[in-house]
C-alpha positions in Angstrom: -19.8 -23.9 -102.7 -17.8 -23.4 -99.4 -14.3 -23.8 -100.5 -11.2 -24.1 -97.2 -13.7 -24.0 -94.3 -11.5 -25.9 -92.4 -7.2 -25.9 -92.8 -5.9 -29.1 -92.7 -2.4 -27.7 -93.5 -1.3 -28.2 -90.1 -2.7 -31.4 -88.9 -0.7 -34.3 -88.4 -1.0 -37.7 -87.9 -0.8 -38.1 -84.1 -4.1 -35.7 -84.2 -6.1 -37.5 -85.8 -5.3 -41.2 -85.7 -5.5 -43.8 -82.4 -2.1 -45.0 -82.0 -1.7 -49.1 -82.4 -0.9 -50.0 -79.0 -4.8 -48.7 -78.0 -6.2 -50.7 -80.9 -8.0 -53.9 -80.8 -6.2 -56.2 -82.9 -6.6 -59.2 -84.3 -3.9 -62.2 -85.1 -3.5 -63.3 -88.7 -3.7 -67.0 -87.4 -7.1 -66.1 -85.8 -10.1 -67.9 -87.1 -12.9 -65.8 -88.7 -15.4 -67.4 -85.7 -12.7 -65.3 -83.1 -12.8 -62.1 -85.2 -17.0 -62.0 -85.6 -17.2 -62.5 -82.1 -14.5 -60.0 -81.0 -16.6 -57.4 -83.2 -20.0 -58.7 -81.8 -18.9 -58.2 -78.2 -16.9 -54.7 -78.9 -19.0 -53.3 -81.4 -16.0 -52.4 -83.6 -16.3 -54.1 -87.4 -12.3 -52.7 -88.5 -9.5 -54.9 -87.2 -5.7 -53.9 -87.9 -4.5 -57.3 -88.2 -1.0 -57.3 -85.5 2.2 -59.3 -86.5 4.1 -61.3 -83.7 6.4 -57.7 -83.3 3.3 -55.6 -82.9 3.4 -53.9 -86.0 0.2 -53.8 -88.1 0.5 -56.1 -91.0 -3.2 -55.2 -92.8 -6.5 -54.5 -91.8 -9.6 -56.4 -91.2 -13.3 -55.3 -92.1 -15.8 -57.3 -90.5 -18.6 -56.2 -93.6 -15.7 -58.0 -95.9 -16.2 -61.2 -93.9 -20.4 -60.8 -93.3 -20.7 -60.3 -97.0 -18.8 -63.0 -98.3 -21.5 -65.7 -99.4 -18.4 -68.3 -100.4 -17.0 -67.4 -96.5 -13.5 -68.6 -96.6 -11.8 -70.3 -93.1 -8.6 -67.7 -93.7 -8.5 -64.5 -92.5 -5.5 -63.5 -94.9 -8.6 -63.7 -98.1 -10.0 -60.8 -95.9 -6.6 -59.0 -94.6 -6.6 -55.6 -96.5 -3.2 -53.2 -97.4 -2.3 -50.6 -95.1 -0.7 -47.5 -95.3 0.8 -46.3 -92.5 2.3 -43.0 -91.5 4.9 -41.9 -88.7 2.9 -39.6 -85.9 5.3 -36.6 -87.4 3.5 -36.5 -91.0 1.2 -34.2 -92.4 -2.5 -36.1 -91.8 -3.7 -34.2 -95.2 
């Protein structure tokens, strides 16, 4: 086995993440039409879900929604948890 190939001591989270603000995003009052559409023209299927004061309140993925036989009309029965991090943090 190759063991510390690569040293992720030093990384941090403004390396290796896309800040918010260059996101698309989605609204939680948008309709699951807006967000399969929004994916179908972008080619993106992962959706951080934006609050009214721009901070990311969960996360949408569009395989959630396309696998759902029972679809639901709310986007909050597909809004995932979050963790976020300040830029500052070790990524590891």
């Amino acid at each position: 086995m190759i063991h510390n190939v690569v040293d992720y001591r030093h990384v941090r989270v403004r390396d290796v993440m896309v800040p918010l603000v260059q996101c698309l995003t989605v609204d939680p009052q948008a309709s699951i039409e807006q967000v399969l559409e929004l994916s179908s023209t972008s080619g993106v299927d992962r959706f951080p879900v934006d609050s009214t004061d721009g901070k990311a309140v969960g996360l949408v993925n569009v395989l959630d929604i396309l696998l759902d036989k029972t679809r639901s009309t709310s986007l909050a029965r597909y809004t995932r948890r979050i963790i976020t991090a300040a830029d500052g943090e070790p990524a590891y």
